[in-house]
N, C-alpha and C positions, 0 to 999 in steps of 0.2 A: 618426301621420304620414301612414298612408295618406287618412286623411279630412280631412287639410288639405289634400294635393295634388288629392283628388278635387273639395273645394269650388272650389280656384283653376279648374282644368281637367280636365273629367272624362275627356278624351280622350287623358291621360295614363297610360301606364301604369305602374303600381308593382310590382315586382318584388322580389326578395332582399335585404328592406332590413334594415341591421346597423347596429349601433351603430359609433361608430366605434376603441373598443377591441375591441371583438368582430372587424373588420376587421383590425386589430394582433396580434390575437391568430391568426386564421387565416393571418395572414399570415410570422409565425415561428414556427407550430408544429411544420416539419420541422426550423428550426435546433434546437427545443427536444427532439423527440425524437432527433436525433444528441445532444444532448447528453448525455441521461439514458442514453442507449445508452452511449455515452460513459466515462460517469459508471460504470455497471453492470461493464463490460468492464474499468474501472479497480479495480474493487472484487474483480472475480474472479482478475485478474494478481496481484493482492497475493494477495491467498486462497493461490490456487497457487506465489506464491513463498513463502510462510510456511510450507507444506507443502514444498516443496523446501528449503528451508533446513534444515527440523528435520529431512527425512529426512538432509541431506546433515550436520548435527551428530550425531543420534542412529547413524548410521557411523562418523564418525569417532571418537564415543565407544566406540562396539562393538571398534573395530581397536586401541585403543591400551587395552586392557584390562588385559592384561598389566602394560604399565609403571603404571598406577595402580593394580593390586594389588601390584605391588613399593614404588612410592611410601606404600602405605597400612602392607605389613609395616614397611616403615623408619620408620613414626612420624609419615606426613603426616596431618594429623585431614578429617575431611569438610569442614569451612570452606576446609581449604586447595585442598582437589582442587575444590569447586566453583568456587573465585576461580580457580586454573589453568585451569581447562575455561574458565567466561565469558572469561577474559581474553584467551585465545584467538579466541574464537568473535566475542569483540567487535571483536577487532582486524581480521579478515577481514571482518565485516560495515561498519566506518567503514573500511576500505580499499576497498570496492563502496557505497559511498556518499562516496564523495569522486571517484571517478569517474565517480558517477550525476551528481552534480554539475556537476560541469565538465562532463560532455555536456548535460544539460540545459544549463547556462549557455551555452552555447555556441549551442544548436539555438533560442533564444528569439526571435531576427528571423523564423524561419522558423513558427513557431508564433504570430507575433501576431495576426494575421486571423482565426485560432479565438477569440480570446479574448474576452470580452462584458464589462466593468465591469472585469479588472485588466488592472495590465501588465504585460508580459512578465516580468520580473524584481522581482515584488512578496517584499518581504520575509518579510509573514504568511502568503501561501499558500507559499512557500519553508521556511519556520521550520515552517511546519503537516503539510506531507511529509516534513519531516525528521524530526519529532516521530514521526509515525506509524509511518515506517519504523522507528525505534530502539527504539520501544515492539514492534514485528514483533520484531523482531532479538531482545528482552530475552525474549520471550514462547516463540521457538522455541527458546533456547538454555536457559533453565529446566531444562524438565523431563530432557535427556542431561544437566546438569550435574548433578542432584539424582542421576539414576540412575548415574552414576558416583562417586558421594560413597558410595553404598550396595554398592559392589560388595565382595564377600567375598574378602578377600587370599587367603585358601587356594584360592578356586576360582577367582579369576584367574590364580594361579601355576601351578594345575593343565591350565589351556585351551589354555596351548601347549605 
């Protein structure tokens, strides 16, 4: 490039010259890094509510001891105390996902401008958050429901 401009007119000068995806490319690489920032800071909220959620299941399986060692002397089997616990836990978690919802759906005119390739209210990345969130939900409530399926009736009668 530079030696065609110099053949036309040597009195030209050539400077910083880029392609012109190279130029596109300089030219949204702060939108790109908010995005990945973005992207990262979305990735660490789940982290940290996945870790709030199971602290906040693995208490409330802690407090309600008692009654699942009474429910276990009377004959409930572990199948049943774990479906009790998830059923629980799942119902609290799509009652905080159907209000995640509706405020997402809600806040989506105000969020357009961020968006690069979807729209606001796309189906797949909607069904894709959902997904993830419920697979969070399934993953944090596991392991108090397994640990409540194994608690010893005699020593939960004995803790209060």
């Amino acid at each position: 490039m530079r030696q065609i401009v110099r053949q036309v007119d040597p009195r030209v000068p050539v400077s910083d010259v880029n392609t012109q995806s190279r130029q596109i490319d300089q030219t949204i690489n702060t939108e790109r890094i908010f995005a990945q920032l973005c992207s990262c800071f979305a990735a660490l909220a789940l982290f940290m509510s996945c870790i709030g959620l199971y602290g906040m299941l693995a208490y409330t399986v802690a407090r309600r001891t008692g009654e699942i060692g009474i429910r276990m002397a009377l004959g409930a089997n572990r199948r049943r105390i774990v479906w009790m616990v998830l059923r629980e836990m799942i119902w609290i978690g799509a009652s905080g996902l159907a209000i995640g919802l509706a405020a997402a759906w809600g806040t989506t005119r105000y969020l357009e401008s961020f968006l690069f390739g979807l729209k606001p209210k796309d189906p797949f990345a909607i069904l894709l958050a959902v997904g993830i969130l419920i697979a969070a939900l399934v993953f944090a409530c596991y392991d108090p429901a397994m640990r409540a399926s194994r608690i010893d009736p005699l020593t939960a009668l004995r803790h209060d």
